[in-house]
C-alpha positions as CSV (number, residue, x, y, z in Angstrom):
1,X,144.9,191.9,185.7
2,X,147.5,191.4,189.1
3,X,150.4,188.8,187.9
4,X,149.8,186.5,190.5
5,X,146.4,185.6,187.9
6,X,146.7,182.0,187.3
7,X,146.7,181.2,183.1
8,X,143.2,181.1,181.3
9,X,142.0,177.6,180.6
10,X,139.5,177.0,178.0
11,X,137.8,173.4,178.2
12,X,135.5,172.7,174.8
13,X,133.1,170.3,175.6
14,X,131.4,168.2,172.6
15,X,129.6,165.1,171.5
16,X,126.6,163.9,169.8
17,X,123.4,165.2,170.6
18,X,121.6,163.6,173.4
19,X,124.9,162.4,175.0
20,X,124.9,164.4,178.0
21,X,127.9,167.0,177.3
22,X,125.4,169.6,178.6
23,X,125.3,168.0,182.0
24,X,129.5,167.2,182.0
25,X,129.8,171.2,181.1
26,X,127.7,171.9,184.0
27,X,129.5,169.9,186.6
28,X,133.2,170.0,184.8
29,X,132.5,173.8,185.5
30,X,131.1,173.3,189.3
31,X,134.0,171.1,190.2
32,X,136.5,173.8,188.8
33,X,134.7,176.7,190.9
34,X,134.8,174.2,194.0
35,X,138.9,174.0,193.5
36,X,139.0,177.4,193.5
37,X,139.5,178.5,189.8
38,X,136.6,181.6,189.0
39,X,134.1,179.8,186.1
40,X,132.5,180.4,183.6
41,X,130.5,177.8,181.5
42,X,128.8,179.1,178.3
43,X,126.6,177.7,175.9
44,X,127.1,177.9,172.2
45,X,124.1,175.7,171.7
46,X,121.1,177.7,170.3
47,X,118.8,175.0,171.9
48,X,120.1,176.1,175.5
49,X,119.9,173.9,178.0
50,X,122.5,175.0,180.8
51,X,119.1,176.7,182.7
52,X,117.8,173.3,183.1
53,X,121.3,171.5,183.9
54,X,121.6,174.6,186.7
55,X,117.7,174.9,187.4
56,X,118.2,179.0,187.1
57,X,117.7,181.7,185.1
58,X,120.6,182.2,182.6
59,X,120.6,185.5,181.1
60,X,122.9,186.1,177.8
61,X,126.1,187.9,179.7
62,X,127.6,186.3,182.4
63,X,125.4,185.3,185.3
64,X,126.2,184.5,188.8
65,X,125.3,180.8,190.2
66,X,127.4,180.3,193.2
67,X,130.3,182.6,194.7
68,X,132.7,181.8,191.7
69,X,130.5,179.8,189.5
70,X,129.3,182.1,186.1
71,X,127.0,180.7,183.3
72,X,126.0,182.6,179.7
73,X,123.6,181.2,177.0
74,X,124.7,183.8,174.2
75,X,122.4,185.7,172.5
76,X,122.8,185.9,168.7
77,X,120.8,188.6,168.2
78,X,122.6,190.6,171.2
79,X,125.7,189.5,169.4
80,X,124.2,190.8,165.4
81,X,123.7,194.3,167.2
82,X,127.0,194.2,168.8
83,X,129.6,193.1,166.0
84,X,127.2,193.4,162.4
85,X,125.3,196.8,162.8
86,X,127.0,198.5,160.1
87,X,126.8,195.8,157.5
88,X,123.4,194.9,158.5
89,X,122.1,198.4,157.7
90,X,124.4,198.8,154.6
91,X,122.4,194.9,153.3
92,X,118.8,196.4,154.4
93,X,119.6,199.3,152.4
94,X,120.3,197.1,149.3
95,X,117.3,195.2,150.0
96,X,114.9,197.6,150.3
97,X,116.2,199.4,147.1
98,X,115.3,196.0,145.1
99,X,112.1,196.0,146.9
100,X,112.4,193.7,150.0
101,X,112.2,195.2,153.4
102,X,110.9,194.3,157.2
103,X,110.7,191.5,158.1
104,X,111.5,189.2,155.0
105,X,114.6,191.1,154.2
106,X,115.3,190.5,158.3
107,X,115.2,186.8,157.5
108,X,117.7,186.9,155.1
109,X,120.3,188.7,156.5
110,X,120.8,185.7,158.9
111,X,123.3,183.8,157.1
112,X,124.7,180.4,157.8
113,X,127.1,180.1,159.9
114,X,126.5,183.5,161.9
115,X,125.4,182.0,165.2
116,X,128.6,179.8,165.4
117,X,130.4,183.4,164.2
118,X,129.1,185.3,166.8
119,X,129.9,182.6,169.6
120,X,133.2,182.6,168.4
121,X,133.5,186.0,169.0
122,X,131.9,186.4,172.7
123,X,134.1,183.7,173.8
124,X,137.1,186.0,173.1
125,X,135.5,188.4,174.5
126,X,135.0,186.9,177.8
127,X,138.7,185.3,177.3
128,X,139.7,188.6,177.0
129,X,138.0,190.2,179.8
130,X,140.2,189.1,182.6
131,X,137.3,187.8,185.3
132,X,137.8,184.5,184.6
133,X,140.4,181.5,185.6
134,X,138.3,178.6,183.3
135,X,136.5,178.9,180.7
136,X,134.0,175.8,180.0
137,X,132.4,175.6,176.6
138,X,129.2,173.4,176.3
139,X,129.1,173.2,172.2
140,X,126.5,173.0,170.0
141,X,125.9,169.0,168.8
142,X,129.1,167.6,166.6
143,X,127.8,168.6,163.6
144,X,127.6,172.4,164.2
145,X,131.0,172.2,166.6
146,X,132.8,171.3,163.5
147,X,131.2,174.2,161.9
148,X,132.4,176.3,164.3
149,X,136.0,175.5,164.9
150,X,136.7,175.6,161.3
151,X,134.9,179.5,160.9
152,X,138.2,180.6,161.9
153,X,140.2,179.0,159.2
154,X,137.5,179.5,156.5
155,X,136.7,183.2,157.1
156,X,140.8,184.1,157.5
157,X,141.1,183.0,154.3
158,X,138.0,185.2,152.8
159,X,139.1,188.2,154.6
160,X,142.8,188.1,153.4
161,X,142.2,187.3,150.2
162,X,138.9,188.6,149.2
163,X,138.3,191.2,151.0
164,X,141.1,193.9,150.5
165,X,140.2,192.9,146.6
166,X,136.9,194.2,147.2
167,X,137.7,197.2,149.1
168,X,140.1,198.6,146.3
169,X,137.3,197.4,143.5
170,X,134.4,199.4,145.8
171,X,136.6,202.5,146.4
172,X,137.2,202.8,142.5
173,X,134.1,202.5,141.6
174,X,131.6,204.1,144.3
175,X,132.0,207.6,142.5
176,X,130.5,205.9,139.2
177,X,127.8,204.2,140.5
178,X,126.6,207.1,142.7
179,X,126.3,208.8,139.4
180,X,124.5,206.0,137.5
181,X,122.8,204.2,139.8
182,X,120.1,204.3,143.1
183,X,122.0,201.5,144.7
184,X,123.2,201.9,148.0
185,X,127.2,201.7,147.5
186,X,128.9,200.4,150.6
187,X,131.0,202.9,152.6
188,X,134.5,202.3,154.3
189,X,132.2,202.5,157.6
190,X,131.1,198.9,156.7
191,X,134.3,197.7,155.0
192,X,136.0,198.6,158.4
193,X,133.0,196.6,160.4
194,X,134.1,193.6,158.7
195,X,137.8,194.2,159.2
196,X,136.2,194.3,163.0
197,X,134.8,191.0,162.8
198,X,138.2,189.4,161.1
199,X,140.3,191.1,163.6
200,X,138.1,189.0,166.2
201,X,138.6,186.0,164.3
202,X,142.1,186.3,164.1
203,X,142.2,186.7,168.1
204,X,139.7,183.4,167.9
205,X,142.2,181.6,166.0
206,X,144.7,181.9,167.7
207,X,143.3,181.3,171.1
208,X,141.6,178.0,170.7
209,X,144.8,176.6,168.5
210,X,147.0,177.2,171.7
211,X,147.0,173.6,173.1
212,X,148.4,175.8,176.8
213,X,144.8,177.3,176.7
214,X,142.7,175.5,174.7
215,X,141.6,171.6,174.7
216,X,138.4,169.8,173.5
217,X,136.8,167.2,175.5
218,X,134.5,164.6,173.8
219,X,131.6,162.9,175.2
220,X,130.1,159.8,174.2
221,X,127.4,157.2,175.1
222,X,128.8,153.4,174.7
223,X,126.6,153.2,171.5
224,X,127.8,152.1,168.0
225,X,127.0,155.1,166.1
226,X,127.7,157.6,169.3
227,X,131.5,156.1,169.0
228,X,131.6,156.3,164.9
229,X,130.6,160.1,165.0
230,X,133.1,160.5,168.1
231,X,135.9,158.7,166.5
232,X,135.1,161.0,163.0
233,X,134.9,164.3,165.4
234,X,138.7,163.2,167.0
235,X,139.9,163.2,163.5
236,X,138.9,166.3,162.3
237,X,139.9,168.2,165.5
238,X,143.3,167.0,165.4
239,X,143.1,168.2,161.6
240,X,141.9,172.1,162.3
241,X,144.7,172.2,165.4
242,X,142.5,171.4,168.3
243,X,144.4,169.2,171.1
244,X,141.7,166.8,172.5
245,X,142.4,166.1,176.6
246,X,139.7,163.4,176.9
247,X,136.9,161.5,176.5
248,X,134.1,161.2,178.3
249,X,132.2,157.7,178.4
250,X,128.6,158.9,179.6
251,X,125.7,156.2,180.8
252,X,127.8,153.0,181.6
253,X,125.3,150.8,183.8
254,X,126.5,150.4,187.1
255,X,127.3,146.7,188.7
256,X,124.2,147.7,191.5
257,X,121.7,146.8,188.1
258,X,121.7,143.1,188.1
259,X,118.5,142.6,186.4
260,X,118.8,140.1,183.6
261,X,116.9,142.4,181.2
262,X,120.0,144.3,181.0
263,X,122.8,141.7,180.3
264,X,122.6,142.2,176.4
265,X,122.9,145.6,176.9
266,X,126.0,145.6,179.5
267,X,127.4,143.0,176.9
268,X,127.2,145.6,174.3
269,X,128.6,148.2,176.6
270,X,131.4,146.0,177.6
271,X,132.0,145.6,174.0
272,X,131.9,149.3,173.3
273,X,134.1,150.4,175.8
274,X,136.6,148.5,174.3
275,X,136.5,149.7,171.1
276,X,136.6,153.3,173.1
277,X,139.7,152.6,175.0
278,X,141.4,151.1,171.7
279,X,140.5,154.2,169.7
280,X,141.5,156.8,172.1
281,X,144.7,155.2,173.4
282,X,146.3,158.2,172.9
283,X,143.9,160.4,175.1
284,X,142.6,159.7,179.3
285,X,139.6,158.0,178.8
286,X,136.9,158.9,182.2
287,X,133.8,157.3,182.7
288,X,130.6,158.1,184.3
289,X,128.1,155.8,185.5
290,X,123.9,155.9,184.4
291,X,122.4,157.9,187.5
292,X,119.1,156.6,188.6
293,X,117.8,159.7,188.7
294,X,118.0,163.3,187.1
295,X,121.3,165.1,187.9
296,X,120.1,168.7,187.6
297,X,120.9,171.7,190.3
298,X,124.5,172.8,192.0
299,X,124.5,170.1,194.4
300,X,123.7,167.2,192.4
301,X,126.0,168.8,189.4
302,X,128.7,168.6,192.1
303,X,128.0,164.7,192.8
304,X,128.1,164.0,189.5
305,X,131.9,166.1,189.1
306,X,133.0,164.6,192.1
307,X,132.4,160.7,190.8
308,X,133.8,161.9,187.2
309,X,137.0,163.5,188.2
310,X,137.8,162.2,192.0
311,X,140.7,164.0,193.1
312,X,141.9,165.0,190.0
313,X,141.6,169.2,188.6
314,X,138.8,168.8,186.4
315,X,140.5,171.0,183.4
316,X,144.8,171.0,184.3
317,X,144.5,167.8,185.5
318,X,144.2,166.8,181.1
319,X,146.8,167.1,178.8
320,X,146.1,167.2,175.0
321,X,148.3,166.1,172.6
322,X,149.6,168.9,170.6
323,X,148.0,167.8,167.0
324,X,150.5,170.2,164.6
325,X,154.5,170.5,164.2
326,X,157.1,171.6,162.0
327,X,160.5,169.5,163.0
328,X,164.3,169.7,160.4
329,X,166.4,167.0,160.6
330,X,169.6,165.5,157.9
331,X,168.6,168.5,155.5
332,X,164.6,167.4,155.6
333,X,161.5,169.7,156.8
334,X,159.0,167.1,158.2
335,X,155.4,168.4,158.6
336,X,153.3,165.9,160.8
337,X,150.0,167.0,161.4
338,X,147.3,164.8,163.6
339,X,144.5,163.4,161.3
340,X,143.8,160.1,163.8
341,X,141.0,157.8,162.1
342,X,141.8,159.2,158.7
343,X,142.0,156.7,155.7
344,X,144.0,157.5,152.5
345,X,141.1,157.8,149.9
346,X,139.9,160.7,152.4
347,X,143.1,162.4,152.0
348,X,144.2,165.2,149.4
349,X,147.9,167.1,149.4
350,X,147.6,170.0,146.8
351,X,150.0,172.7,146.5
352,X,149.3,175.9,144.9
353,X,151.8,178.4,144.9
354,X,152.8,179.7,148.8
355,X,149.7,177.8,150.2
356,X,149.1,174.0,151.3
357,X,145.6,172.6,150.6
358,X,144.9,169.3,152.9
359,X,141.5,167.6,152.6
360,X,140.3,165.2,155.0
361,X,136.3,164.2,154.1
362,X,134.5,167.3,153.8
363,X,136.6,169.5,155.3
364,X,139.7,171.5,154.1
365,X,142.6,173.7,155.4
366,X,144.6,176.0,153.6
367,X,148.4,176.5,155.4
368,X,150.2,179.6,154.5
369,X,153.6,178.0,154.0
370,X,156.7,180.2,156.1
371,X,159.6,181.2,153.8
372,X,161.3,178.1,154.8
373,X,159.0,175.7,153.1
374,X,158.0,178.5,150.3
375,X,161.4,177.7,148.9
376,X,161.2,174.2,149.0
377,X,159.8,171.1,147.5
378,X,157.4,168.6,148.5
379,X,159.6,165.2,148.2
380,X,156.3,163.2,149.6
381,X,153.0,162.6,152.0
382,X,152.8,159.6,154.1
383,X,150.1,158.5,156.5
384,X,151.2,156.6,159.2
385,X,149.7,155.5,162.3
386,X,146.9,158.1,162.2
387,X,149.4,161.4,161.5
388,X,149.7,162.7,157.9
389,X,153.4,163.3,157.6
390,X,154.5,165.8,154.6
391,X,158.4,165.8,153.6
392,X,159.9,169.1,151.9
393,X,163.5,169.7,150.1
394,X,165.4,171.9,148.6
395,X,164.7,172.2,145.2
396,X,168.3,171.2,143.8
397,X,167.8,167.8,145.7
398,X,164.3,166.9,143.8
């Protein structure tokens, strides 16, 4: 890669199902191919739908639209072959000893959670490839997003705490149960294929938590539920590290429809985008108006980018906020982490030994303390203003 390469961008784009994030993927990632930057826009959905956003054929690597312009629906099953071969065969193997093989032993070995696993891991390896300037995401519906972007965090902690465990338990005890038993004992071949796949999630981890590389742009419809589930998403991305650059407000009727059919419904607009702008204060809020027709195909893609973004770089022309920090002051270590939307009774501060569990609603994150806060105590947890700040001492002051 020459050093005159300009810094990889990665844009995640999400939302609610049905609210268009396909389409602003498609032309976020024409307009950053028309300024230059070499795209690519991939899709993490497994209900693809960037080859009708483009009108082409979209194969599962990287596929040339326009001079500059790449698009990938990834392949799960390309991906199972790739990264899971040796563990798949070691699980058949244990199925078929208990008497389950083909295709219903197949089905099981699909596990929840693998698809967003296995996107993940192609998006570092395209990160990592070098070809590309930007890198557009268009993510599966909220729901499974969240799943993703929190793999990282849940799977770290399974493969540095679990896993070695196992290893050690599996190396002591293969020669015994090769001796007293049929079952197929895992080898170090398959130990070392998940050590593969955490290795990749590592890289994962760290790439999308770098707020320089990686940002998250939500899409919404000015819809009551559509803003709840958008204002819900905000919080928990903040809470797993992920800056958030933007929203996108989707569908807003244009002043050309006059019709008095629709003045409830601009009413309610009106009043939605208000309660948009007040939420996400902190973040540029962009809108885009309902099209009177569909916006599908380069040129119309580019239309559509060119009234969403104007004259502004469709992915450095955002800056998210960074949503984690560690600051010292008068003898105090202040934790502040970005949890915006977040109301106390959703909130849980546990420590246990070098680790900090934080709850927010479902979800939970486990922070390996440094040395610095190992030592010390926690003194108190405040929310305030939609960041959960967390106070440590020294232990003599408590």
């Amino acid at each position: 890669m020459s050093d005159d390469r300009r810094p990889l961008k990665i844009l995640l784009v999400t939302g609610k199902g049905g609210v268009g994030k396909t389409t602003v993927s498609a032309a976020t990632a024409v307009a950053a191919a028309d300024g230059g930057a070499k795209t690519l826009v991939m899709s993490t959905d497994p209900a693809h739908s960037l080859e009708d956003a483009f009108e082409v054929d979209i194969g599962a690597q990287p596929t040339e639209i326009q001079p500059g312009l790449f698009a990938q629906q990834i392949d799960t099953q390309l991906q199972l072959k790739t990264f899971w071969s040796d563990i798949h065969d070691q699980l058949m193997a244990v199925f078929d000893w208990g008497g389950v093989g083909g295709i219903e032993a197949e089905e099981f070995l699909i596990f929840p959670g693998m698809d967003e696993l296995f996107s993940l891991l192609e998006v570092k390896e395209q990160a990592n490839s070098g070809r590309f300037d930007v890198i557009v995401v268009d993510c599966a519906p909220t729901a499974e997003t969240l799943r993703l972007l929190s793999l990282p965090e849940v799977l770290s902690w399974y493969f540095e705490r679990v896993l070695p465990t196992e290893r050690r338990i599996m190396k002591a005890a293969r020669p015994i149960l090769q001796r007293v038993s049929k079952l197929p004992v895992p080898g170090d071949n398959v130990f070392a294929a998940a050590e593969t796949v955490f290795a990749g999630v590592e890289e994962v981890k760290a790439l999308l938590a770098d707020p320089s590389i990686t940002t998250a742009r939500l899409v919404v419809n000015p819809e009551k539920m559509v803003v709840a589930e958008a204002r819900r998403t905000y919080t928990y991305l903040g809470f797993f590290g992920y800056a958030v650059d933007a929203v996108v407000v989707n569908r807003l009727l244009p002043d050309e429809v006059t019709d008095p059919y629709f003045d409830r419904w601009r009413e309610l607009q009106r009043d939605h985008m208000a309660t948009i702008t007040e939420s996400f204060e902190d973040v540029d809020v962009i809108s885009l108006r309902l099209f009177d027709e569909e916006m599908v195909g380069v040129d119309k893609l580019r239309t559509l980018g060119a009234e969403l973004y104007g004259d502004r770089n469709p992915v450095s022309g955002f800056t998210g906020a960074v949503p984690f920090s560690i600051t010292e002051a008068g003898g105090e270590i202040l934790m502040s982490l970005a949890v915006p939307f977040a109301t106390k009774d959703e909130l849980d501060v546990t420590r246990r030994g070098s680790e900090l569990l934080i709850t927010v609603g479902q979800y939970r994150r486990s922070f390996v303390l440094p040395d610095s806060l190992q030592r010390r105590q926690i003194a108190g947890a405040k929310l305030e203003d939609g960041t959960l700040r967390i106070t440590f001492v020294d232990a003599e002051d408590e």
